[in-house]
N, C-alpha and C positions, 0 to 999 in steps of 0.2 A: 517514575510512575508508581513504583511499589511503594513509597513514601505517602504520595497522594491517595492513592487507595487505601491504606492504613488510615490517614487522617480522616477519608470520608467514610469508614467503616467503624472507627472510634469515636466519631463526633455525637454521637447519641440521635442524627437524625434519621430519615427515609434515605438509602441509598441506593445505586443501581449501575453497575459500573460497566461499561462497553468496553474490550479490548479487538479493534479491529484490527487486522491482517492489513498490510504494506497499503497506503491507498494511490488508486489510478491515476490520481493529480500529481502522485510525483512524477508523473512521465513530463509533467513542465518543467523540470530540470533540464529536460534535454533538446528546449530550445534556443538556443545562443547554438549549437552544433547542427542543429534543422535548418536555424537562418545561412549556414555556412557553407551547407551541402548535402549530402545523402546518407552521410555514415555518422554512425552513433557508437561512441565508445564509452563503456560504463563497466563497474567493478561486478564482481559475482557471479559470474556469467554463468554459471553451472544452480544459481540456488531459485529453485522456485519458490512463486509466489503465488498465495490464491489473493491478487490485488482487490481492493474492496472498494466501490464508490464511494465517493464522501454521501451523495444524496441519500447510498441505502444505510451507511449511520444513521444520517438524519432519522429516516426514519422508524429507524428501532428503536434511536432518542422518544420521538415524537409518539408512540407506542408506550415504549417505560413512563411517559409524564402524564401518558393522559390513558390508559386505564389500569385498574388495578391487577396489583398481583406480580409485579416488578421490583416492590422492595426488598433489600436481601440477597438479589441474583447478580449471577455475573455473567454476563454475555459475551461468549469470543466470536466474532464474523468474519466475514470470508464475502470473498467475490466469489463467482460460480466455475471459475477456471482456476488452475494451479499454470502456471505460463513462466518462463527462463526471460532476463531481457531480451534475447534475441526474438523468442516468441511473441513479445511484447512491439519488438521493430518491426516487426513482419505484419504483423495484424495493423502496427500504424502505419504500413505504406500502403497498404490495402485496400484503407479505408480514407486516403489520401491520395491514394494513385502517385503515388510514390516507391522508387526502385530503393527504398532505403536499405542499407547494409549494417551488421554489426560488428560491431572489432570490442574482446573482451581486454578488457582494461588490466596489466598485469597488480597484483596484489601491490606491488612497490609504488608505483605509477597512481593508483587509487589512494594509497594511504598519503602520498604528497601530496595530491590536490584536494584528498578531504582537508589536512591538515593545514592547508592554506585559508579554512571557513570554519573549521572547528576547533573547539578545545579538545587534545589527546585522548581524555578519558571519553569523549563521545567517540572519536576515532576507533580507539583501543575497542569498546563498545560494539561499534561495527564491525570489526572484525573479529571478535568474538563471537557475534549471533552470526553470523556469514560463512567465517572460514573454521571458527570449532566448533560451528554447529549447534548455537547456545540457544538458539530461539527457529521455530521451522513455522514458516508462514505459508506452507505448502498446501496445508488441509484444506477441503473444501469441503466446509459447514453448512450446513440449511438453517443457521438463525434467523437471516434474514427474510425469507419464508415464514420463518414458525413466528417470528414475533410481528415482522409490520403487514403478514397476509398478502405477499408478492413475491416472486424470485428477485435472488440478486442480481443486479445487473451485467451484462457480460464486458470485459475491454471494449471491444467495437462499438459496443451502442454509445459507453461513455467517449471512445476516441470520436464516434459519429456525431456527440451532442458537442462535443470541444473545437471541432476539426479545423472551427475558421481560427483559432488559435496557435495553431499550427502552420496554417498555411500562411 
C-alpha cells in the first residue's frame, strides 16, 4: 500500500487517499465454518477492530470525487465500534438468532492455515500488525461523519443488511 500511495502522491495529479480500518465483509471468511455449525474459530482473538463498511468507504470516496477540497488529504476510517472477534460472533448470532460460539485460533494453528492461501511475507505481515502490534485498527474515528455527512455504520446494521448471506 505504501508503494501505491507514493506513486499516487508522486504522479503530479489530484490525489485523495482512504486508509480504512479492517472492513465488516471480512466476516464472509467465516462462512464455510457457519455452513458447518455454530462455532467460529479465527486468529487474534485479543486484537480490536473498529471494522469499517465497505458502503461508508464508498462513500467518503464518493465525497472526495465529487466535491472540492479533497486534494492532498489523507483519510483514515473506522467503523463506529472497536469490537474483538468474539465481539463480532456475538453480535452475528444476534442478529441471526444464532447460539454462535467462538474458539480463539492458537498463533501456530493460524499461521498454518494462512500459509496454506498466502505467500509468507503476507503471513509474516499478519502477524506482525496483530501479534507485535505493528498496525492497531482499534480507533474509532468520525471521518466518516465529517467527510460523507452521516455516521458510520454500526456491525449489526451491516450483519442485518448481509444476514441472508449467512443464513
Amino acid at each position: 500500500m505504501a508503494r501505491s500511495e507514493q506513486a499516487a502522491q508522486g504522479s503530479g495529479l489530484a490525489w485523495t487517499i482512504l486508509r480504512p480500518a479492517a472492513f465488516m465483509s471480512n466476516t464472509f471468511r467465516w462462512l464455510p465454518q457457519l455452513r458447518s455449525g455454530d462455532l467460529v474459530r479465527a486468529p487474534f482473538a485479543q486484537v480490536r477492530a473498529a471494522v469499517t463498511d465497505p458502503a461508508d468507504i464508498a462513500a467518503v470516496a464518493a465525497a472526495a470525487l465529487t466535491t472540492p477540497g479533497h486534494e492532498g488529504r489523507v483519510y483514515e476510517l473506522s467503523g463506529p465500534q472497536s469490537l474483538t472477534p468474539a465481539d463480532q460472533v456475538a453480535i452475528l448470532g444476534g442478529v441471526l438468532g444464532r447460539d454462535l460460539r467462538f474458539e480463539a485460533q492458537t498463533d501456530k494453528d493460524a499461521r498454518a492455515e494462512m500459509s496454506k492461501t498466502m505467500p509468507a511475507r503476507y503471513v509474516d505481515a499478519f502477524f506482525d500488525f496483530y501479534v507485535g502490534g505493528t498496525l492497531d485498527e482499534s480507533k474509532v474515528l468520525p471521518t466518516v461523519e465529517d467527510i460523507a455527512d452521516r455516521p458510520a455504520r454500526p456491525f449489526a446494521d451491516w450483519v442485518t443488511a448481509h444476514a441472508g448471506a449467512f443464513r
